[in-house]
N, C-alpha and C positions, 0 to 999 in steps of 0.2 A: 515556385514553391514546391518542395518535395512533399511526396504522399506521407500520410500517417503510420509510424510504426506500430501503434496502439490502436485500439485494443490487441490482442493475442490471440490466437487459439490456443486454449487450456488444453496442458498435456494430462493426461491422467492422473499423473502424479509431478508436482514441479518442486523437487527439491529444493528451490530457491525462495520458498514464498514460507518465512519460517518467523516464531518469537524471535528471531535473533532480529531479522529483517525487519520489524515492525518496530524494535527496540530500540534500534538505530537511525529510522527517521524518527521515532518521537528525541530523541536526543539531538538530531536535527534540528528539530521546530524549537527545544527548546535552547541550542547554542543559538538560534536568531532572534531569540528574547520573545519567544511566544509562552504560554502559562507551561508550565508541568502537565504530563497526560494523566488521569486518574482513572481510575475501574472502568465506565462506560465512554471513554472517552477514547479508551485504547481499543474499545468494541469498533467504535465507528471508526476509526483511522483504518483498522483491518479491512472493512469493508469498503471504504474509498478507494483505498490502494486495489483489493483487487476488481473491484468495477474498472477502475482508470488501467489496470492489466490485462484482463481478459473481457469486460465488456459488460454488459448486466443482461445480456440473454445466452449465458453460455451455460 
């Protein structure tokens, strides 16, 4: 089994990690038939993604 590429080390600044980027897996979730993201729903998505990116002691 190959090692884990995740977490990250956060670069100071990650161009990649943007509204656009969040907008697009919630549109993700919902082309698989899961509900619509709504106000605090797109809070916690933000923060999943970047726990699962960079880790949660970074």
């Amino acid at each position: 089994m190959a090692a884990p590429n995740y977490p990250l080390v956060k670069p100071a600044d990650d161009a990649r990690f943007t509204i656009g980027l969040l907008c697009d897996l919630a549109a993700v979730l919902e082309q698989a038939g899961y509900p619509k993201l709504v106000g605090h729903d797109l809070v916690e998505l933000r923060q999943a993604i970047y726990r699962f990116l960079y880790g949660s002691h970074t």
